[in-house]
N, C-alpha and C positions, 0 to 999 in steps of 0.2 A: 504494500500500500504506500501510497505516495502523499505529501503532504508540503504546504510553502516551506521552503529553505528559508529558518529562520536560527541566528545564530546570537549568542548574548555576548557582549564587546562592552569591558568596563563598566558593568552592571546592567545595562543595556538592553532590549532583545533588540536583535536589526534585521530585517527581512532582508535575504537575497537569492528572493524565490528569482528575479530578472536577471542574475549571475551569470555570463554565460559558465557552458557547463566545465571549461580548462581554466577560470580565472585562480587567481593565486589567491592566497589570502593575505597577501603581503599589496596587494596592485588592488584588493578591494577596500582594503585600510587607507590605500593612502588617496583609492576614488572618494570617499568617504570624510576625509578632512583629518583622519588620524596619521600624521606624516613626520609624528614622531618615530614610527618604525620607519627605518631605513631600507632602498635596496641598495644590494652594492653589486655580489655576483652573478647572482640568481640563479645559483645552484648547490646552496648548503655549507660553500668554503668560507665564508667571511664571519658570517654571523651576525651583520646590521641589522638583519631586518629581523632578529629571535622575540615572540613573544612570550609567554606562558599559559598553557593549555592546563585549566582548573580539571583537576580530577573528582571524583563523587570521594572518592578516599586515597588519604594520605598527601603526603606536598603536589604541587601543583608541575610540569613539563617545562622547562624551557626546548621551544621548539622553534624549529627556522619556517616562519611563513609565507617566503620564499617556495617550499615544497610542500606546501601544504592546500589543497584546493578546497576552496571554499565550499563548496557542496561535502564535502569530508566532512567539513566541523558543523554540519547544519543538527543546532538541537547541543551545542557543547558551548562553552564557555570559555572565556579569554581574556585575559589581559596585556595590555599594552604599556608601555612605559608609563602614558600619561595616565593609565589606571589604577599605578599604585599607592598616588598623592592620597592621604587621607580628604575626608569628607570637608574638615576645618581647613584644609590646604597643607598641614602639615608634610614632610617629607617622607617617605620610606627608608629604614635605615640602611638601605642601599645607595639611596640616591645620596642622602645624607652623608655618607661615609665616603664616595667618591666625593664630594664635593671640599668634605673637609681635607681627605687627602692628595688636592688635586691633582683625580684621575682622570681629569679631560683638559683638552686644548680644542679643536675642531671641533668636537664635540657628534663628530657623522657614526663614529662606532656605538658611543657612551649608551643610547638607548636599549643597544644587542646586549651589552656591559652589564647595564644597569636589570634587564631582566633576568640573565643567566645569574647576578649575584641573588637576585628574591630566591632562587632554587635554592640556592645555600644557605642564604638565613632559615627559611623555611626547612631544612635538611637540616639545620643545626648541626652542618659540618663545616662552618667556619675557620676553627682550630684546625684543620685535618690538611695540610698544605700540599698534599699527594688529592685528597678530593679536589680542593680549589683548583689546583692545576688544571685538572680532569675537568671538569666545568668549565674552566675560562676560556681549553686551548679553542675551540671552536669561533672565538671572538676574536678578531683580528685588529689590530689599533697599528697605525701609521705614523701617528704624534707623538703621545706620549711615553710610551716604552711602558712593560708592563709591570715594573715595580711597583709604583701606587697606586697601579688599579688592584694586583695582588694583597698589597696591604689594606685597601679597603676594604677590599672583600675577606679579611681575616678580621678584620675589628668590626663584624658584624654581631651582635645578639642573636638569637633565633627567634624568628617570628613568623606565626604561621599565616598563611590566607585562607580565606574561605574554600569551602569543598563546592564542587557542583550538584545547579540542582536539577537541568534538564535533562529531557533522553533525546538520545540520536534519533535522526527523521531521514527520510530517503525520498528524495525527491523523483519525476518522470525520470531522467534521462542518468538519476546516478541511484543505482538500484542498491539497497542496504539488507540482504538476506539475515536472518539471526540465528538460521539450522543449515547444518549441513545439506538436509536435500533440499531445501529452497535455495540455497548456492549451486546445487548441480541442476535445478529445474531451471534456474535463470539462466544459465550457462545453453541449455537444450534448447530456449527460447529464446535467446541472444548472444547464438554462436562469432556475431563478431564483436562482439563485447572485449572487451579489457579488464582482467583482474585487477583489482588497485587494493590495497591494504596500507602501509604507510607512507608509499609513490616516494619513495627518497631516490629513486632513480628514473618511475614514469614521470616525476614532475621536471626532471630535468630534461627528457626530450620534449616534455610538451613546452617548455621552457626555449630551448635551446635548440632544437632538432624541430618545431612548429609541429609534434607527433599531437593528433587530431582525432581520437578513438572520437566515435557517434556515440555511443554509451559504458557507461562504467559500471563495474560489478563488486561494493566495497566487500571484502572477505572481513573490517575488523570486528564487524560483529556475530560473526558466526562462533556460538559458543563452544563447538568442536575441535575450531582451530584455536581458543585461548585460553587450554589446560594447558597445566606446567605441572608434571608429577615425576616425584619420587620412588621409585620401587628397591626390593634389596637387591636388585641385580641392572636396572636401568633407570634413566632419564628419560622421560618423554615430552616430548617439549612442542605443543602445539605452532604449526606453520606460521600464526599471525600473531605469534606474544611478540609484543616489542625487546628487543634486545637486551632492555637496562633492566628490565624484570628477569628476561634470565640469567644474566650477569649478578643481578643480587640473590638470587635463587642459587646457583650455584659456586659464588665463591668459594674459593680456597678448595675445592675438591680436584678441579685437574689446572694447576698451575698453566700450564698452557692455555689454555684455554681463557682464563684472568689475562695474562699477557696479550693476547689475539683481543680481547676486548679493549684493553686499554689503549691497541694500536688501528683501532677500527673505527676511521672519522673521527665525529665529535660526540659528544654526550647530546646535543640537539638531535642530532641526526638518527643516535642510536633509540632512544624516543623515540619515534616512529619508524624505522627498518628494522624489519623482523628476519628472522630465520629462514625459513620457508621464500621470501622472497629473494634472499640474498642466492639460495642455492637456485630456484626457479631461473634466476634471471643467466644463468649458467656461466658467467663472467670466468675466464681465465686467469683472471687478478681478482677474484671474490677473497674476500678475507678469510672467510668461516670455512672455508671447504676445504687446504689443507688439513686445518688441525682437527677436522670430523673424519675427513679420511685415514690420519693415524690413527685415530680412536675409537677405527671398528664402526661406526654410523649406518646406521639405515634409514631406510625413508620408507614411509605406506603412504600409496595413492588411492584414490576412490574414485571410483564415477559412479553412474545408477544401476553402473549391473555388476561390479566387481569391486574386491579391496587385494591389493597387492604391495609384500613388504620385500624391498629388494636393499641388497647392500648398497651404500651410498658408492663405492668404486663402479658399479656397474648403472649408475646414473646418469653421466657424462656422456653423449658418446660423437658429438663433434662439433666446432664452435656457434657457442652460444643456441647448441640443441643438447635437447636432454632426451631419454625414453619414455617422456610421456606422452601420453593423448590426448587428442585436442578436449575430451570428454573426461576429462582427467583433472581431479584438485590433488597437490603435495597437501596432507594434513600432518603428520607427523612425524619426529624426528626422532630418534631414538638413538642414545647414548648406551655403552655397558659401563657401569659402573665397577671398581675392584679389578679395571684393568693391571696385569702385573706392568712391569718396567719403568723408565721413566721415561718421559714425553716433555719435549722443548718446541716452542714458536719460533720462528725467527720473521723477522719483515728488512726488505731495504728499499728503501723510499728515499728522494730528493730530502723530504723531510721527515722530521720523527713520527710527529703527530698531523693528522687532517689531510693524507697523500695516498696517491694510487700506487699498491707497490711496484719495484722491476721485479722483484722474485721475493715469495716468499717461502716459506718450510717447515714442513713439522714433522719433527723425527722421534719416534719411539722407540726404545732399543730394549730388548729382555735379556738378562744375563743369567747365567746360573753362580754356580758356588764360588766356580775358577775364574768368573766373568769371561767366560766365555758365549758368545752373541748365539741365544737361544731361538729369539725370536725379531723383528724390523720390520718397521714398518717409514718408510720415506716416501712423504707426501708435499708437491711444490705445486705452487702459483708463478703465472709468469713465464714459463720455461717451453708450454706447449699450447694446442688450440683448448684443450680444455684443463682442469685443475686435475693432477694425473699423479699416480703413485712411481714411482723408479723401480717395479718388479724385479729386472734383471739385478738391480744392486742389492737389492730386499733377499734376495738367495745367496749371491754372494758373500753377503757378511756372515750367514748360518755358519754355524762351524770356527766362524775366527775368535780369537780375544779381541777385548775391547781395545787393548793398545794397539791392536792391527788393523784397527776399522778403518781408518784413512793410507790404506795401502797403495800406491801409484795400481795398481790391476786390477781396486775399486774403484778408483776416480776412473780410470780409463772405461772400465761398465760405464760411470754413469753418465761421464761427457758424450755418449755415444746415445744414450734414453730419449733425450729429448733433441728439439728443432728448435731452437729458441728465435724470435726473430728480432733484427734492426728495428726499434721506435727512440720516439724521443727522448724516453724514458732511462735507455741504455741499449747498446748494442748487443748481438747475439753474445760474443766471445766473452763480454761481461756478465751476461746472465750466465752465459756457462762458468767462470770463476766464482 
């Protein structure tokens, strides 16, 4: 059922049933007269335009609404810079605290600034200078150097915002299923539809590429896709949970896997990109997908006549296609938990944080008594047309000690694995070093 796009903007409700249906929420903010949100890239790397996406429970999103279409938040709640002045006029202790420690010159970044820090007072991880980071890196500043925005955002109090109090609405042309098979009957009924769940990468071609779907088909609220469970023996992790829920769901359990998080865009971004889409969109530089492939992963697919769970290595099978069917939803992701050996991320990027990698890697190694290589798994980004394990080396190392893992007769296997190609990013013979 369909109903006016109606969306609540600093206490607000604001109809934009007249939206067309790819506007941003960042370009109807500032059609709108709210231009205190900035754009700058218009594709999730700066962080001008970040608002705060009110949750029904717990602190509220800093989200880039830049990627975020307006028909998505119809029925959700937002704040924008200028929404977090109290009712007396008073400051926010964000704003207040950049100001005292003057965290602005230009002032074009400060309002992306200034929302990412409400997440932190609000989180009441101010004190936490590994969270601050993680929070800030996503905002970008060109004046002032990030010292005193840093400090401000640490001499923050904690202070919460209000929770949400609307439901999500789905308007004609952007269809909001809540069950699984109402996701697969909309898919049967508008087979050219487009999947969108947190569009952290469809909102960048509709953005940047003028990518033009006639209808969209939101997965975030299908209740099937946004379990996150526990088992003694598995993780299973619903296709459309946002990333920073399973990030705080599973901390500290596979150390790689915290790493690969922390090197995955921004904390804006991770807010809405979810799992299931990051693997769907079959990227050869997806971040999630080597360190799922060391780690044993599977995936189950569904349509209206089957459910099939296949290991995630046999998911890929050529660039930017996967084995699914066009009648097909990715719903779930499954982890084995009590994996033996240890398992490392690696990433190498122009930059640390907020970059596409040249190669990445996740290597798991099982040793026995003598440490000698029982079991291996080497899984890279970057190196081929899709995210691909190194088999021939993965036999190779059986049998050796771990002192002999980087043997010249194993690097020769593995520079031979893969094709890596020339981009701007780095050259083949560097991806191969």
């Amino acid at each position: 059922m369909s109903s006016p796009a109606c969306l609540v903007i600093n206490g607000s409700p604001v109809d934009a049933s007249e939206a067309p249906l790819h506007l941003s929420l960042l370009d109807f903010l500032r059609k709108n007269g709210l231009t205190g949100t900035k754009g700058g890239c218009n594709e999730g790397d700066c962080g001008a335009c970040t608002i705060l996406l009110l949750e029904k429970q717990g602190p509220p999103r800093a989200i880039n609404s830049c990627l975020a279409l307006v028909h998505s938040l119809a029925g959700r709640e937002v704040l924008t810079a200028e929404g977090l002045e109290a009712e007396d006029g008073s400051l926010h202790p964000a704003q207040q605290a950049m100001a005292d420690g003057c965290g602005a010159q230009c002032g074009y970044c400060t309002p992306g600034f200034i929302c990412s820090m409400a997440e932190i007072a609000a989180r009441g991880v101010a004190g936490d200078a590994a969270a601050v980071a993680d929070q800030l890196c996503g905002n970008l500043c060109r004046c002032t150097g990030y010292r005193p925005i840093r400090e401000a955002a640490a001499a923050m109090p904690e202070v919460t915002l209000p929770n949400a109090q609307t439901p999500a609405q789905a308007t004609d042309a952007y269809l909001r299923p809540t069950s699984l098979a109402a996701a697969l009957e909309a898919r049967a009924a508008h087979p050219e539809a487009a999947f969108i769940a947190g569009a952290t990468e469809l909102a960048v071609l509709i953005n940047k590429r003028h990518l033009r779907p006639e209808q969209l088909i939101s997965l975030e609220d299908v209740a099937e896709l946004r379990t996150l469970e526990k088992t003694d023996d598995e993780w299973r992790i619903g296709a459309a949970v946002p990333l920073t829920d399973i990030e705080a769901a599973m901390q500290g359990e596979y150390p790689a896997v915290d790493r690969m998080f922390r090197l995955f865009a921004s904390r804006q971004i991770r807010h809405r990109a979810t799992l299931g889409g990051n693997l769907v969109t079959a990227s050869p530089i997806g971040d999630s997908a080597p360190v799922l492939l060391a780690l044993d992963a599977s995936v189950t697919l569904v349509s209206t006549e089957a459910q099939r769970t296949l290991p995630l290595v046999d998911f890929f099978i050529s660039y930017r296609k996967t084995v699914m069917r066009p009648d097909e939803i990715l719903t779930t992701i499954q982890i084995p938990r009590h994996l033996p050996g240890r398992c490392e991320f690696s990433k190498v990027s122009k930059r640390r944080e907020m970059d596409i990698s040249t190669v990445s890697a996740a290597i798991r190694l099982v040793v026995d008594e003598h440490d000698i290589i029982a079991e291996a798994r080497l899984a890279y980004g970057g190196v081929a047309a899709t995210p691909a394990r190194a088999l021939k080396t993965e036999a190779s190392l059986i049998g050796r000690s771990l002192h002999d893992a980087a043997h010249p007769e194993v690097l020769e296997i593995l520079s031979k694995e893969f094709t890596p190609l020339d981009d701007l990013r780095g050259t083949a013979e560097y991806r191969k070093l």
